[in-house]
Structures are given as C-alpha cells and as structure tokens.
N, C-alpha and C positions, 0 to 999 in steps of 0.2 A: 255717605257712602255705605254705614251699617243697613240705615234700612231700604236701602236701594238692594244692595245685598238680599235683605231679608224678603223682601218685594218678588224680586226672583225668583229663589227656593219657593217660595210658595206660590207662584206661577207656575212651576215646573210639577210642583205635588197634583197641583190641580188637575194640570192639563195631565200628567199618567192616570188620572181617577178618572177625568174622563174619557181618554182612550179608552179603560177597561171597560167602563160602562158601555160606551158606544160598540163595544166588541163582541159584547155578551148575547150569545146567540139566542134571543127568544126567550130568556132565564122565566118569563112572566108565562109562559104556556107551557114549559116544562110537566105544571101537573095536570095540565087541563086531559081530560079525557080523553075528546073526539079528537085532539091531538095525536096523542098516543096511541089512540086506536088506529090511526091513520098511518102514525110511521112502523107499528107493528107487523100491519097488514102487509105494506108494502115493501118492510125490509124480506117476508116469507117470498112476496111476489119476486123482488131481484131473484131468492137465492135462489126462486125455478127459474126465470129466466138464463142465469149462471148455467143453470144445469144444461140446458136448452143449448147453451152455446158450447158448451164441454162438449156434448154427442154430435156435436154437428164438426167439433175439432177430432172426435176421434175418425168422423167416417173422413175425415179428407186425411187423415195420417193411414187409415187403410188402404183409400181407394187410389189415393197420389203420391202413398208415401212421404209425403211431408207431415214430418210429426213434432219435431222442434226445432226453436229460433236459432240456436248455436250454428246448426246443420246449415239455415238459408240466410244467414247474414251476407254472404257473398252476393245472395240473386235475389236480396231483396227489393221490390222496385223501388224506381230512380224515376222522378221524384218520391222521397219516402210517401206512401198512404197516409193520410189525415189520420193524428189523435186528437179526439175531442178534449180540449183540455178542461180540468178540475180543479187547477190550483187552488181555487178560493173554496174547496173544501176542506180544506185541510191547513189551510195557513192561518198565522197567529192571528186573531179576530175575526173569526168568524164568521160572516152574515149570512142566515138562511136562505133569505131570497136570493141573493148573490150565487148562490150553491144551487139552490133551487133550480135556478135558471139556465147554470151552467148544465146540469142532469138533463133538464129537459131537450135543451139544445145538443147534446151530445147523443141523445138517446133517437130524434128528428135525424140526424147524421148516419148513423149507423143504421137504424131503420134503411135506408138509400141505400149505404152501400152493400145490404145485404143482398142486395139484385146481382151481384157478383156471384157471391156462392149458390142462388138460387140455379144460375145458368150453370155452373158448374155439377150441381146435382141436383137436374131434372127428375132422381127417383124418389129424393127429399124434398119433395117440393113441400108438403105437407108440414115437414117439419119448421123449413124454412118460412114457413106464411105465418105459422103460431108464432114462430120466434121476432117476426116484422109485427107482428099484430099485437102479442105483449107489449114490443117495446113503447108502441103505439099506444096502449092503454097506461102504462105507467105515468109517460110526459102529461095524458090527461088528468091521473089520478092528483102527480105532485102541480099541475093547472089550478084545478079543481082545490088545493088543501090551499092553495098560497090566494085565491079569490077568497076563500073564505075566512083566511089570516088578515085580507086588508094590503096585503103584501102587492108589488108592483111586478105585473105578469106583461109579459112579450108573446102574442097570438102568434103562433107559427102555423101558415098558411099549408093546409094539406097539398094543394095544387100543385106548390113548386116544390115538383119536385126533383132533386141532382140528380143527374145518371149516374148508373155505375160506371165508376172508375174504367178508364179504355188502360187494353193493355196491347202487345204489339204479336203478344205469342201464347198458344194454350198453356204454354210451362208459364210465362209470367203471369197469365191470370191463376193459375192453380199457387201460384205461389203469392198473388195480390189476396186471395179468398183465404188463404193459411195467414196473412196477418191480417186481412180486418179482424176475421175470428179473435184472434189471438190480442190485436188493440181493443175489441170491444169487452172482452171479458178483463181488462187490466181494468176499464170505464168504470163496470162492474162494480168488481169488489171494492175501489175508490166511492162508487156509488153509496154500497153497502154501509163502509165504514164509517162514510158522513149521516147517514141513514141512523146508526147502530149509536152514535156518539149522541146524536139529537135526545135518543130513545133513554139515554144513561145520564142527561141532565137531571 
C-alpha cells in the first residue's frame, strides 16, 4: 500500500511538470531574433490599427450620436453581433498557434463586418478600406510568422466572404456599426496583450 501510495505522488509530480512543459509558450524562440522582430513589428502595426478604429468610433459618436455602451445596452441588436473570441490567449497554458489562430480568424471576421460601417459612412470610405486592408495584412503577417515557426496554419479563403450583418432599421444598423467598432477594438487590445506577453518572454 506504501508504495502504491508512493507510485501516485509521483505520477501526479510528473504529470504537473508535464503540463507546465506542454504550456510553455514557445520558451525555445523567446530569444530568437526574427521572432521578435516580428512580434515587435506587429504589436506597433495593432496599436495603429487600434487607432484606426478609435477615429472611426469617434466619427459615429459625432455623426449618430452614439458614443457609449451604457447609453445602447437597451438597443443593442438581437441577436447580440459576433465577438470573435480569444480565450486561448490568455488562459492558463498557453499555445501560440492556438492564439495565433484565434487572431487570425477573428481579424477574417471583423474584416466582413466592417461592410457595415463602410455603408454607414460613405465619406469614410477611405478610412474604412485601410482599416479592412490592415486587418487583412495582419492575419497575413501572424500566417506568414506561424509557416515559418513550423506551427499548424488554417488558409482562410479570401473568396468567402460573410455579409454584413442585415439589420431591420437605419437606427439598428447605426447602432450594429457602434458595436462591431466597439467588439473589434476589445479583439484588439486582447490581441495586443497576447502580442506584448509573447514579446516579454
């Protein structure tokens, strides 16, 4: 029974060490260079995109008076808009490609439904194309870093591509373009943060 006992405990030591191991994000590229040249680059590229999405939330709190969530919790649409979710950036064991993929795929999403805000501000159009076109070059760049890690990539087909979200009335679209805005920049900085953590290994 002792070393049955004992047998366990050290089954159990084992398998937390290897958990931690298998958790450990990437520890072996940490100091690699092109690495970090790569997540440097592209934590500056989010925080313009960030920004990108700020000016674009300030013109619809000018132009439609929708400026914050407290205010349109009542009218927000039914079914809620898609958040692309991140949790595996941020939860305990972390896997890059995991995260990686989530990024990408949430950044594919939001790209689409920024055809919302585009129709809503035809005098933005301009802005709104760079802001579809960054997000567009990001999912390539984190493509592009996980092919060259070895890492297991998912081709997301330009072609198919979602429509924007139908709404039933100009108030609900102006108030569907007031939260993707507002989901895509929470993506964002979640983005950032997994971006900034990798960068601080």
């Amino acid at each position: 029974m002792c070393c049955l006992t004992h047998v366990l405990a050290l089954a159990l030591v084992l398998g937390a060490l290897w958990q931690a191991l298998h958790g450990a994000p990437l520890a072996e590229l940490s100091g690699d260079h092109d690495f970090q040249l790569f997540l440097h680059k592209n934590l500056e590229f989010t925080r313009k995109i960030r920004g990108d999405v700020a000016a674009l939330q300030r013109v619809v709190c000018d132009t439609f008076q929708l400026c914050t969530e407290e205010e349109l919790q009542l009218v927000r649409p039914d079914p809620p808009l898609m958040q692309a979710p991140l949790d595996q950036c941020h939860k305990r064991g972390f896997q890059a490609e995991v995260c990686f993929g989530q990024i990408r795929a949430g950044l594919h999403s939001y790209h689409d439904s920024l055809g919302t805000v585009l129709q809503l501000l035809p005098e933005h159009t301009a802005l709104v194309e760079t802001l579809q076109l960054d997000a567009a070059n990001l999912s390539s760049n984190i493509q592009q870093q996980m092919e060259d890690l070895g890492l297991d990539t998912v081709t997301l087909p330009a072609q198919q591509r979602s429509p924007p979200p139908a709404f039933s009335t100009r108030f609900q679209q102006q108030v569907g373009g007031f939260f993707i805005l507002a989901n895509f920049q929470r993506f964002l900085e979640t983005a950032y943060r997994a971006l900034r953590h990798l960068a601080r290994l």
